[in-house]
Backbone bond lengths (Angstrom), bond angles and torsions (degrees), N, CA, C in turn:
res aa  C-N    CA-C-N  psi(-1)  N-CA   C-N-CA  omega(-1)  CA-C   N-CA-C  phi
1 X - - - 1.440 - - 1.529 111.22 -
2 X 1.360 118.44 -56.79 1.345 119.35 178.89 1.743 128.67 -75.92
3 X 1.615 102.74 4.18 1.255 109.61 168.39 1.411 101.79 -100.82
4 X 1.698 128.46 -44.31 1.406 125.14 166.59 1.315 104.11 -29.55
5 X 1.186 123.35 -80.48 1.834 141.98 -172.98 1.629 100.94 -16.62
6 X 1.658 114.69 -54.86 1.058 130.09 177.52 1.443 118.21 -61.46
7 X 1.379 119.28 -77.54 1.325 104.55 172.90 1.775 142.66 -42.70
8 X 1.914 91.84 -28.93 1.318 116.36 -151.35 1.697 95.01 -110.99
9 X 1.135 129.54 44.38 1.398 109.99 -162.00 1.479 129.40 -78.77
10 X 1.705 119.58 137.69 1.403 126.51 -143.43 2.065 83.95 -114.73
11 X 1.139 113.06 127.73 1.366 108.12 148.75 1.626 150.29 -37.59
12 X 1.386 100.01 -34.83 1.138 137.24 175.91 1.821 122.49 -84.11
13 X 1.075 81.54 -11.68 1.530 106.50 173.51 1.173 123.40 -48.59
14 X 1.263 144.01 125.24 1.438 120.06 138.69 1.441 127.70 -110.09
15 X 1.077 106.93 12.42 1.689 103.07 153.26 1.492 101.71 -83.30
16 X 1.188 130.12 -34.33 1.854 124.98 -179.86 1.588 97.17 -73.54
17 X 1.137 123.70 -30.85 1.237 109.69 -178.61 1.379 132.69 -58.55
18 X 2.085 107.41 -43.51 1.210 124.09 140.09 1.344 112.92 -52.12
19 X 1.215 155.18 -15.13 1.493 130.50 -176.79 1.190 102.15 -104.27
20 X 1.180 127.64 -13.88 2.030 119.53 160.56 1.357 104.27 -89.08
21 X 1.003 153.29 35.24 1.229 148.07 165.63 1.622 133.22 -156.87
22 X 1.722 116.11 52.94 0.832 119.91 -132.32 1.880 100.73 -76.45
23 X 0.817 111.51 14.66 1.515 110.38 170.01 1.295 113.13 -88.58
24 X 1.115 125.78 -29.46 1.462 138.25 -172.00 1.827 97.68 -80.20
25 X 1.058 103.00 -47.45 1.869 123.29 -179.50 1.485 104.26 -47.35
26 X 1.180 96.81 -66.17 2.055 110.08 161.73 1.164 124.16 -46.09
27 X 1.249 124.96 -45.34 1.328 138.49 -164.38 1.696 105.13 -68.15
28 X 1.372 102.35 -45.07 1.657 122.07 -171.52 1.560 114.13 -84.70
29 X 1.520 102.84 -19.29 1.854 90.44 171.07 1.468 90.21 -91.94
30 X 1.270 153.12 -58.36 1.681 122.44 158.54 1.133 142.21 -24.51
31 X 1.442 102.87 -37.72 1.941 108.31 175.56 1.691 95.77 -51.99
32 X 1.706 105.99 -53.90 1.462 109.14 -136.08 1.834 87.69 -76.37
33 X 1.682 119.14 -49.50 1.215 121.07 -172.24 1.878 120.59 -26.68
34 X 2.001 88.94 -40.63 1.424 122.65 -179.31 1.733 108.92 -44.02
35 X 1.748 94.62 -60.88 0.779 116.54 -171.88 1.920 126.86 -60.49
36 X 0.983 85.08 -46.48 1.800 94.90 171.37 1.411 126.69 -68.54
37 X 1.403 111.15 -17.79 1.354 116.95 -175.25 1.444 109.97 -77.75
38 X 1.918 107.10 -60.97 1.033 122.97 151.74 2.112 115.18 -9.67
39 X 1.661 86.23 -85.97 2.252 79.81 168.47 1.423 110.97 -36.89
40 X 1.378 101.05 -57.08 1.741 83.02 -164.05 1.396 116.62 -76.51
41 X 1.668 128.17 -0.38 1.258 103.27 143.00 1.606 138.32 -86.03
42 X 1.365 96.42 2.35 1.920 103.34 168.21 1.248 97.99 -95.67
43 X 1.205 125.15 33.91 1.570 99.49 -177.28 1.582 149.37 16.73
44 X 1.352 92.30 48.02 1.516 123.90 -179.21 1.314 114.83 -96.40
45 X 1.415 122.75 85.05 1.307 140.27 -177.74 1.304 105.14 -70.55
46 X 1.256 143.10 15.34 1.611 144.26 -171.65 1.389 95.52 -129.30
47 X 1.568 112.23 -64.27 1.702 109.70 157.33 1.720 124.48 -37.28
48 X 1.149 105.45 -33.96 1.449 109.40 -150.94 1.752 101.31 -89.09
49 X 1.474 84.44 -34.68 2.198 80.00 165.28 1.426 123.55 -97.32
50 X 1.461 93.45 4.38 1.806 100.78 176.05 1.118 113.03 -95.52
51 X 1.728 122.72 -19.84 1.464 122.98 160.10 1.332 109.93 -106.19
52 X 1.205 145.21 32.07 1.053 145.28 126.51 1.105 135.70 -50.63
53 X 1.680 108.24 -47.17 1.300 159.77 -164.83 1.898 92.02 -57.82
54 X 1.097 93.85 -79.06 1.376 132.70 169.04 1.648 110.63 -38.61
55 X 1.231 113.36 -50.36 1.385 98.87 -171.67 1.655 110.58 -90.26
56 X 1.465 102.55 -17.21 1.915 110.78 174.37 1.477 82.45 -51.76
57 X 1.181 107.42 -84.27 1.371 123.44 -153.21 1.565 129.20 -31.50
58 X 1.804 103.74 -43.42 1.704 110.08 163.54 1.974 104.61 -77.90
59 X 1.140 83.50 -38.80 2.287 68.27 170.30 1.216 137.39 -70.42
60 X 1.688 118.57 -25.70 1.334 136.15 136.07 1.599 112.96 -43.30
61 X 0.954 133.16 -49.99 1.432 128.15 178.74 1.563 115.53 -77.54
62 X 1.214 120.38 -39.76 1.564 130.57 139.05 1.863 117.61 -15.92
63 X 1.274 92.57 -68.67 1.264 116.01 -160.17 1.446 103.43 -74.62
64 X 1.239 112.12 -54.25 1.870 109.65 159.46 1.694 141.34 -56.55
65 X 1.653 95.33 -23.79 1.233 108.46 -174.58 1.878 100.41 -89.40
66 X 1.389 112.51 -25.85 1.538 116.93 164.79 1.947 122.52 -59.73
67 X 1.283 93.69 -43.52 1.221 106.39 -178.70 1.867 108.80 119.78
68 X 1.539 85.30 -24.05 2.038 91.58 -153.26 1.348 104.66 -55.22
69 X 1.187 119.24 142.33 1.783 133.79 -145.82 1.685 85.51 -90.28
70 X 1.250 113.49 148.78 1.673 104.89 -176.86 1.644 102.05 -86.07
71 X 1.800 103.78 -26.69 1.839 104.73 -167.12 2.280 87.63 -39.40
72 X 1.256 108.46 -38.45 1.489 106.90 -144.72 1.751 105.40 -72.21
73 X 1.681 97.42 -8.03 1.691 100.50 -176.33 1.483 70.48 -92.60
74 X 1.127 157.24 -58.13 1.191 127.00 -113.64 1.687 101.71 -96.98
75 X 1.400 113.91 -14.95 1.562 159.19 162.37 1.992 78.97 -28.98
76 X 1.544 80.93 -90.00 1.539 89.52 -165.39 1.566 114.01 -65.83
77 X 0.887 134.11 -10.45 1.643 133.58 177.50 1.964 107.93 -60.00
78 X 1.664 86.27 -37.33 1.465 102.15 -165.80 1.553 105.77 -67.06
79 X 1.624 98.96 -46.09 1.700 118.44 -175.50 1.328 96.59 -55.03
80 X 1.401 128.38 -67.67 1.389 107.00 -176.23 1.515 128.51 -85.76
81 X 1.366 102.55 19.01 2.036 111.77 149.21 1.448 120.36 -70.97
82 X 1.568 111.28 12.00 1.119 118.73 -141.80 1.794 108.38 -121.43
């Protein structure tokens, strides 16, 4: 979906909307990062996967709109399983 968005871009969009505006793109995996921590210090487990939710989603679009290959996060996830 979020590589379609990319190739295929819809006006109406708001994942294209984040990918022309990459300050705004930035801005929102902080809002949301903001945001989740926040739940998990109210211990709001309904909050806490609804801004989760939220922050995959602008870092996935992050992460696609960079190019950076995920094998290479997943590269390092492993390294420090290590």
């Amino acid at each position: 979906m979020l590589k379609d968005r990319l190739e295929n871009p819809s006006d109406e969009s708001y994942t294209c909307k984040l990918y022309n505006n990459e300050t705004k793109m930035c801005k929102k995996v902080i809002e949301e990062a903001g945001e989740f921590v926040l739940a998990i210090k109210d211990r709001d487990t309904d909050e806490m996967a609804w801004e989760l939710a939220d922050l995959v989603y602008h870092t996935l679009v992050a992460v696609e709109k960079t190019g950076l290959p995920m094998s290479e996060v997943y590269r390092k996830l492993w390294e420090r399983a290590q």
